[in-house]
PLY file of the C-alpha trace (Angstrom):
ply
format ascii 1.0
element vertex 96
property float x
property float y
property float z
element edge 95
property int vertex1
property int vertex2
end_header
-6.66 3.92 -12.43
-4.57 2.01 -14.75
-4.22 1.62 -18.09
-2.84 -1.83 -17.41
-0.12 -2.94 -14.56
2.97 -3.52 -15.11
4.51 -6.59 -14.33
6.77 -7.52 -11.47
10.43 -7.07 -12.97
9.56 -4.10 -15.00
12.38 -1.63 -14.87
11.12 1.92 -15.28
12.06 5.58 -14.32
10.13 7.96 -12.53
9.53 11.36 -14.08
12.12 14.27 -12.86
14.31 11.03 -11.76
17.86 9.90 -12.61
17.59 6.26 -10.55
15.62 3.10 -12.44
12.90 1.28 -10.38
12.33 -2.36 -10.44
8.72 -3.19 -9.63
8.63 -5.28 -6.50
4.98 -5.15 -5.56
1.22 -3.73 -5.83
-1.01 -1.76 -3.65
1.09 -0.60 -0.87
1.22 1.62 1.96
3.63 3.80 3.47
4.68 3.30 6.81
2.53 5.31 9.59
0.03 6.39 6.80
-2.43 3.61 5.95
-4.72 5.99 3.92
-2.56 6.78 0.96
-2.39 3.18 -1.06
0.66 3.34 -3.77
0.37 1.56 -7.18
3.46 -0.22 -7.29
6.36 -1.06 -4.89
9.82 -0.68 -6.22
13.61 -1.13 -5.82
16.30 0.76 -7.50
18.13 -1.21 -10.28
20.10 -3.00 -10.59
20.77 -3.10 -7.05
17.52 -4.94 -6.16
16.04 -4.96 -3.02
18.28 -3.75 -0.33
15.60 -2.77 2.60
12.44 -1.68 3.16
13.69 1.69 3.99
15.01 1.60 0.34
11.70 0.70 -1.43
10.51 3.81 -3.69
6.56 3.85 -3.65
4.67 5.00 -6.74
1.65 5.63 -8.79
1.37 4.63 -12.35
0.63 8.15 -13.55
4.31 8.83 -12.11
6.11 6.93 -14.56
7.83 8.65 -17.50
9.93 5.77 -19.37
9.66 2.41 -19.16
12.88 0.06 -19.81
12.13 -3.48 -19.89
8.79 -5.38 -18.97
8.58 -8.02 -16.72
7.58 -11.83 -17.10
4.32 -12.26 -19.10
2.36 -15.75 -19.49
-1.00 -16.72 -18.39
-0.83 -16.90 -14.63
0.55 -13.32 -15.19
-2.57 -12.61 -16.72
-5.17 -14.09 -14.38
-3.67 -12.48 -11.46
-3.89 -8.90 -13.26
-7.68 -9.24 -13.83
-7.63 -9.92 -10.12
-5.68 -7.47 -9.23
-7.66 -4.72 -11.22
-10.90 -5.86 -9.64
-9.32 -5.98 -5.74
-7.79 -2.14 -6.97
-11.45 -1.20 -7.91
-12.47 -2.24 -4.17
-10.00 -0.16 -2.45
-9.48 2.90 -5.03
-12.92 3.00 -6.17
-13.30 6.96 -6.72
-10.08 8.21 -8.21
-9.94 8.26 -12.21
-7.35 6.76 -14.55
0 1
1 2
2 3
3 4
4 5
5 6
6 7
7 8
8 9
9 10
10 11
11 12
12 13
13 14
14 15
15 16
16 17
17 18
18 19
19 20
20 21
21 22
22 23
23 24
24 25
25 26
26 27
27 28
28 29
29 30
30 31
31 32
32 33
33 34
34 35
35 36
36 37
37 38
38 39
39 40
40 41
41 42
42 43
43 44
44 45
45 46
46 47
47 48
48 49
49 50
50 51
51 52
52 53
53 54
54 55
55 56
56 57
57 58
58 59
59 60
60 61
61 62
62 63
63 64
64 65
65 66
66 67
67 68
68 69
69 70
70 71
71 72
72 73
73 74
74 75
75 76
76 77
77 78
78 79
79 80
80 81
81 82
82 83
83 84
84 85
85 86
86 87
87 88
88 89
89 90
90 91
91 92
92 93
93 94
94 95
């Protein structure tokens, strides 16, 4: 599914979009569909996060430019090999 995630903090924008994104968050739903898991959880910049009625939902494959990249260091790290192999468990079928 990914290549690699992104890091919270990374500021990207969507394709056929004029607003930036900030990632927020991984995995998420929409509310009243728990089916359709998102890859990332964002909030326009440089606002931040306003509401959860304001949080953009997103797959990777949606992104067209990225900005600036979050935080990296080795917790970072750890918690993305995690992440990939908890993403595995609930997307196990789609392709990159």
């Amino acid at each position: 599914m990914f290549e690699r995630t992104l890091p919270i903090g990374t500021v990207v924008r969507l394709k056929n979009a004029k607003k930036r994104l900030m990632i927020i968050g991984y995995c998420k739903y929409k509310m009243g569909d728990n089916e359709t898991i998102y890859d990332y959880a964002g909030c326009g910049y440089p606002e931040g996060f306003i509401s959860p009625e304001a949080t953009a939902l997103f797959d990777h494959d949606q992104i067209e430019r990225i900005y600036a990249l979050g935080f990296q260091n080795e917790t970072r790290f750890a918690f993305e090999e995690k992440l990939r192999e908890a993403i595995e468990q609930v997307k196990p079928f789609e392709e990159a």
